[in-house]
C-alpha positions as a printed Julia matrix, in Angstrom:
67×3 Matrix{Float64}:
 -12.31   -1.59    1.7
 -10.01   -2.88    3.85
  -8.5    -0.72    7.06
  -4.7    -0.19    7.55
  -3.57   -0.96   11.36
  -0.37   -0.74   12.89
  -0.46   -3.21   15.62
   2.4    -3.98   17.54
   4.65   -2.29   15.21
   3.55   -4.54   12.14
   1.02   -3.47    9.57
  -2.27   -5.93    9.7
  -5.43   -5.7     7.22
  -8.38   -5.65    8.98
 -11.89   -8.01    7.29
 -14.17   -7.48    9.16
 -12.99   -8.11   12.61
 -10.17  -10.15   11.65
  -6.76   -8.65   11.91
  -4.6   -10.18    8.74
  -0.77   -8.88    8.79
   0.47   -7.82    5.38
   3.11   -9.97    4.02
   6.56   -8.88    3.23
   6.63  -11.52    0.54
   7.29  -10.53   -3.07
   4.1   -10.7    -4.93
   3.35  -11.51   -8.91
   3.33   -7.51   -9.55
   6.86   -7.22   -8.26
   8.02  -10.34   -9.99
   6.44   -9.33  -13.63
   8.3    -5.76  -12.95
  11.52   -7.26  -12.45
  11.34   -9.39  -15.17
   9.98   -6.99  -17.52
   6.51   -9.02  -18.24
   3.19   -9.17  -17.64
   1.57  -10.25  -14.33
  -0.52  -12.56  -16.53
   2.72  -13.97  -18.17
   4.1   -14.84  -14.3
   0.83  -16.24  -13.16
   1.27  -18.64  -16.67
   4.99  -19.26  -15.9
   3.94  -20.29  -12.0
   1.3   -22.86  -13.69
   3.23  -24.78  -15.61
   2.1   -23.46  -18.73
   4.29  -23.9   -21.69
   2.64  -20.91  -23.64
   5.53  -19.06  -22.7
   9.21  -18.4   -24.49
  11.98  -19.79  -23.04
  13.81  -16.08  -22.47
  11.11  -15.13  -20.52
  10.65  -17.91  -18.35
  14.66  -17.21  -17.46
  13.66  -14.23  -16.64
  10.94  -14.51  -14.41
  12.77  -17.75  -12.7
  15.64  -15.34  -12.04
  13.9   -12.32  -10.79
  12.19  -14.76   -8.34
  15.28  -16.09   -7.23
  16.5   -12.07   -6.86
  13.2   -11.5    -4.88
């Protein structure tokens, strides 16, 4: 399991002995929560698939866009 640091005032991941900072980047979780999907359904939608409806894609391009 990865350890929690605070180094220099920024949280970093430590694997193994390498020292990873955690991203303040939206990820797929917070995307699918915004747009009121699945994370599976935003993984499809940033793959190009065409499996999905065309009100949910405009939803999960505009909650990216709000992220």
């Amino acid at each position: 399991m990865p350890q929690l640091l605070a180094l220099a005032d920024r949280p970093f991941f430590l694997y193994g002995n390498v020292p990873m900072m955690v991203s303040n980047l939206p990820t797929i979780h917070d995307v699918a929560v915004r747009a009121g999907c699945s994370k599976s359904t935003v993984s499809r939608f940033l793959n190009g698939s065409e499996l999905i409806a065309a009100e949910t894609r405009t939803r999960i391009a505009e909650a990216i866009v709000q992220l």
